[in-house]
C-alpha positions in Angstrom: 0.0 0.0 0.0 1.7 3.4 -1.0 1.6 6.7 0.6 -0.9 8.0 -1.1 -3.4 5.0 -0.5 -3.0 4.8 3.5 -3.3 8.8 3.4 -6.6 8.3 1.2 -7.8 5.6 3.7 -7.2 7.8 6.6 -9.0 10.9 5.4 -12.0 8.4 4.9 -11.6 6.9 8.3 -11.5 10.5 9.8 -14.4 11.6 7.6 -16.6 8.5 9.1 -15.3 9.6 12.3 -16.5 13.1 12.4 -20.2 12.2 10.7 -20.8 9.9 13.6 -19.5 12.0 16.3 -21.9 15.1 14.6 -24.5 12.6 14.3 -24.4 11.4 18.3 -23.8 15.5 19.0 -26.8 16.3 17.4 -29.2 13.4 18.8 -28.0 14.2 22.6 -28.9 17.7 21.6 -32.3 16.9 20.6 -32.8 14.9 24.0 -31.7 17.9 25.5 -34.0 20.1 24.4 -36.6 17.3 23.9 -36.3 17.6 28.3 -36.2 21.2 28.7 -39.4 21.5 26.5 -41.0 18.8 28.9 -40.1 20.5 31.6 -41.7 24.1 29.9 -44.5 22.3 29.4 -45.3 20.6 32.8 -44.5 24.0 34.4 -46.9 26.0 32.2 -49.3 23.4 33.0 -48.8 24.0 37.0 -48.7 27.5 36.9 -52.0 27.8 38.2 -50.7 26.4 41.4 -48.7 29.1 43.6 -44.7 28.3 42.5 -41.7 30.6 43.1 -40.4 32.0 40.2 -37.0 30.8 40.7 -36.2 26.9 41.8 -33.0 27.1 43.3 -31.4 23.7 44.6 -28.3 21.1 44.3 -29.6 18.3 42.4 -32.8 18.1 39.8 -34.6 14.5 38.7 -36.7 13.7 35.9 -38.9 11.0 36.0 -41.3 8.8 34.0 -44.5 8.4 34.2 -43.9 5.1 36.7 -41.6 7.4 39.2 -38.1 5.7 37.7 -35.4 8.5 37.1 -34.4 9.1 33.8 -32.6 11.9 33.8 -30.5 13.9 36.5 -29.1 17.5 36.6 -26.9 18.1 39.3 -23.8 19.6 40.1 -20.7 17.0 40.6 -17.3 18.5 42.1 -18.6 21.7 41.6 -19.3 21.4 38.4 -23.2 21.1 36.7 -24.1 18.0 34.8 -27.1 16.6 33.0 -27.1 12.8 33.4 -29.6 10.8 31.3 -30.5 7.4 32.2 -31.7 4.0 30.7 -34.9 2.2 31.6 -33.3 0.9 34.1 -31.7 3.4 35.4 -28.4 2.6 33.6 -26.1 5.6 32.5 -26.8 6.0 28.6 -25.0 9.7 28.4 -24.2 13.0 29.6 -23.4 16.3 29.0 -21.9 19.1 31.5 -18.5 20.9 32.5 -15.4 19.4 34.0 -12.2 21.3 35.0 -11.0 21.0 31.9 -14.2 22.4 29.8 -17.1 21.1 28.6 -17.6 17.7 27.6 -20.4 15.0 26.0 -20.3 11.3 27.0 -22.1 8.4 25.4 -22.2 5.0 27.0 -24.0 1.5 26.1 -26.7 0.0 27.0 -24.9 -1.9 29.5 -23.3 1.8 31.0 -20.2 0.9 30.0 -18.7 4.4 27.9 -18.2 3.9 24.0 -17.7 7.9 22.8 -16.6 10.9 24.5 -16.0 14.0 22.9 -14.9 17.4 24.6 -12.7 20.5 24.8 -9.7 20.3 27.2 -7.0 22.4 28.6 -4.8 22.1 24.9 -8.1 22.0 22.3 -10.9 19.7 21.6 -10.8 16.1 21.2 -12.7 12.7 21.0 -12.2 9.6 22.0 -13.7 6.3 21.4 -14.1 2.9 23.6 -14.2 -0.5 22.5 -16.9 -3.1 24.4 -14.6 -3.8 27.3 -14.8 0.4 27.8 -10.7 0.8 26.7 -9.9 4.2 24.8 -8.8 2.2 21.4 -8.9 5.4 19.0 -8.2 9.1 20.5 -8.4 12.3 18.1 -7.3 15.9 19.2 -6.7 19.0 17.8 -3.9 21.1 19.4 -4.8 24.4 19.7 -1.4 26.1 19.9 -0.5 24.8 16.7 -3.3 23.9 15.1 -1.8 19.9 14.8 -4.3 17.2 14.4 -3.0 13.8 16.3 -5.0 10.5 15.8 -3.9 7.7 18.5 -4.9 3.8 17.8 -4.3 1.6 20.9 -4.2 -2.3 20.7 -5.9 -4.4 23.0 -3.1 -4.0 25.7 -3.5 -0.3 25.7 -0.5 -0.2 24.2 0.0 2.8 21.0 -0.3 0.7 17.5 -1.1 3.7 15.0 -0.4 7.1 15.6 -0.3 9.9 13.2 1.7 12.8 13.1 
């Protein structure tokens, strides 16, 4: 395989990459906003009933219509997150702020994480998990220098692939 080829397969690879990510990006966004509009509308429905006009508190639950949570915002070392839930009640993703910036997690239906994406201390970055939850491909854009860096890790956890 020449130069050119494994270049050609890696720009493919990276374009498959990036349409998934969007794609995940923009479904937990819809869920998002899918929540906040159920929340509008159960509190436009209440507002007959005397409620302050600001709920202020540590931790906020959503539930179904049998009582299970589905969906948690709450802050977590310091730091506001919005937790969504499974059936049941199994992580499935979440979005918020860490130390290092924001960040979007996606996990399985088992909990375990499969996609991470977020923007850290040196530029944004993804990462992806395979079934027994290891980080087997990493990208990252430094934003110093504006150098893209793709990672592949073997099984072990060792580097097998990494570009520049």
């Amino acid at each position: 395989m020449t130069q050119e080829q494994r270049f050609d397969d890696l720009e493919l690879q990276t374009g498959r990459l990036r349409r998934t990510a969007t794609a995940f990006l923009f479904i937990a966004l819809v869920a998002l906003v899918a929540c906040l509009g159920l929340l509008a509308i159960r509190r436009a429905l209440t507002q007959s009933k005397t409620r302050p006009a600001v709920v202020t508190g540590t931790e906020f639950r959503l539930v179904d219509e049998n009582g299970a949570t589905r969906a948690v915002l709450a802050m977590e070392n310091g730091h506001p997150l919005l937790r969504f839930l499974g059936e049941r009640g199994e992580f499935r993703a979440a979005v918020g702020l860490q130390d290092y910036g924001p960040s979007l997690f996606f996990a399985r239906p088992n909990g375990r994480p499969a996609m991470s994406m977020g923007f850290g201390g040196k530029g944004p970055g993804m990462a992806f998990a395979d079934t027994a939850s290891h980080m087997r491909i990493m990208l990252h854009v430094d934003d110093s220098t504006g150098m893209p860096t793709i990672v592949l890790r073997d099984t072990t956890g060792h580097t097998a692939w990494t570009a520049p």
